[in-house]
VEXMAR-485035 format. One line per 2 residues: number of its first residue (from 1); their letters; for each residue x, y negated, z of C-alpha. Coordinates in pm, whole numbers, m for minus. Layout:
N
NUM) A) X/Y/Z; ... $
//
This chain:
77
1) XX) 16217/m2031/18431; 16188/m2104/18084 $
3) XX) 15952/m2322/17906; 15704/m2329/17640 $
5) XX) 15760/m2690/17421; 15487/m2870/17271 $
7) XX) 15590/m3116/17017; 15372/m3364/16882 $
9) XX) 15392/m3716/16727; 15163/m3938/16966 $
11) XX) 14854/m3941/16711; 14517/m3850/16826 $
13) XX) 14531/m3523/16721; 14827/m3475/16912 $
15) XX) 14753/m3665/17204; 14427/m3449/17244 $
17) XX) 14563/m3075/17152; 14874/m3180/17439 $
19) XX) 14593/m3258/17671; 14457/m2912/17631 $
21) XX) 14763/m2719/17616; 14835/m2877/17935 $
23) XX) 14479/m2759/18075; 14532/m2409/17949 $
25) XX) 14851/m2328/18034; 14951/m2544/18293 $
27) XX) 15194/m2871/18322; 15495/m2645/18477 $
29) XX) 15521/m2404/18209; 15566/m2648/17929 $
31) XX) 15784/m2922/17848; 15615/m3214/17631 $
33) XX) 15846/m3354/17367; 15669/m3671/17171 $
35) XX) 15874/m3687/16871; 15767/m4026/16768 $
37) XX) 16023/m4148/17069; 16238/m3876/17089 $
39) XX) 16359/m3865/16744; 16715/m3682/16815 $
41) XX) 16423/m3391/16931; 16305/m3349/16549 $
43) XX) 16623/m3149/16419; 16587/m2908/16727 $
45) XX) 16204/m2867/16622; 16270/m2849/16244 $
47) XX) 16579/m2536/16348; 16285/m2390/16597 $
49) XX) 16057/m2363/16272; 15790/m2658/16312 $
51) XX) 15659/m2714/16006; 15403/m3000/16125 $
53) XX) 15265/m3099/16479; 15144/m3076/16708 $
55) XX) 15307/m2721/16742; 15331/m2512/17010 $
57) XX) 15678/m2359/17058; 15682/m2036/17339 $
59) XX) 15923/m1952/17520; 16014/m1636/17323 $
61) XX) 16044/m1837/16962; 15666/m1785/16813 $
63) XX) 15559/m2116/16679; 15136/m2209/16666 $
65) XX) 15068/m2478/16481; 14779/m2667/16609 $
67) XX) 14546/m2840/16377; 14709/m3073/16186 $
69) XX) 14841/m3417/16250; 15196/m3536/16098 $
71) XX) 15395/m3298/15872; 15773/m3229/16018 $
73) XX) 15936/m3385/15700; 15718/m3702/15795 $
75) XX) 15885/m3748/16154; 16259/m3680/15959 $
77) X) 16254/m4021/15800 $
//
């Protein structure tokens, strides 16, 4: 089954918008990727079209942006 992926950077912002993604749709239907400690994970995000996280990524390529807590470019460096 594929997965929705949730990127985010481990701020606050992040930390809370996972915990409610995770309450709305469910821990089994999307895959968590903290980009702060997974930082081969940003080019993949970047080619997916995050422009800043936390983002939502579904399974069929639309990207929501949630809020607004580190841009992409940020996490690159």
């Amino acid at each position: 089954m594929a997965k929705h992926v949730f990127y985010h950077a481990g701020c606050p912002v992040c930390v809370s918008a996972e915990q409610d993604i995770v309450k709305l749709i469910g821990e089994d239907t999307v895959e968590i990727v903290h980009l702060g400690d997974q930082k081969h994970r940003v080019a993949q995000a970047d080619k997916e079209g995050v422009k800043s996280v936390p983002a939502l990524v579904l399974e069929g390529g639309n990207v929501l942006h949630i809020n607004f807590g580190a841009s992409l470019e940020d996490l690159k460096n």
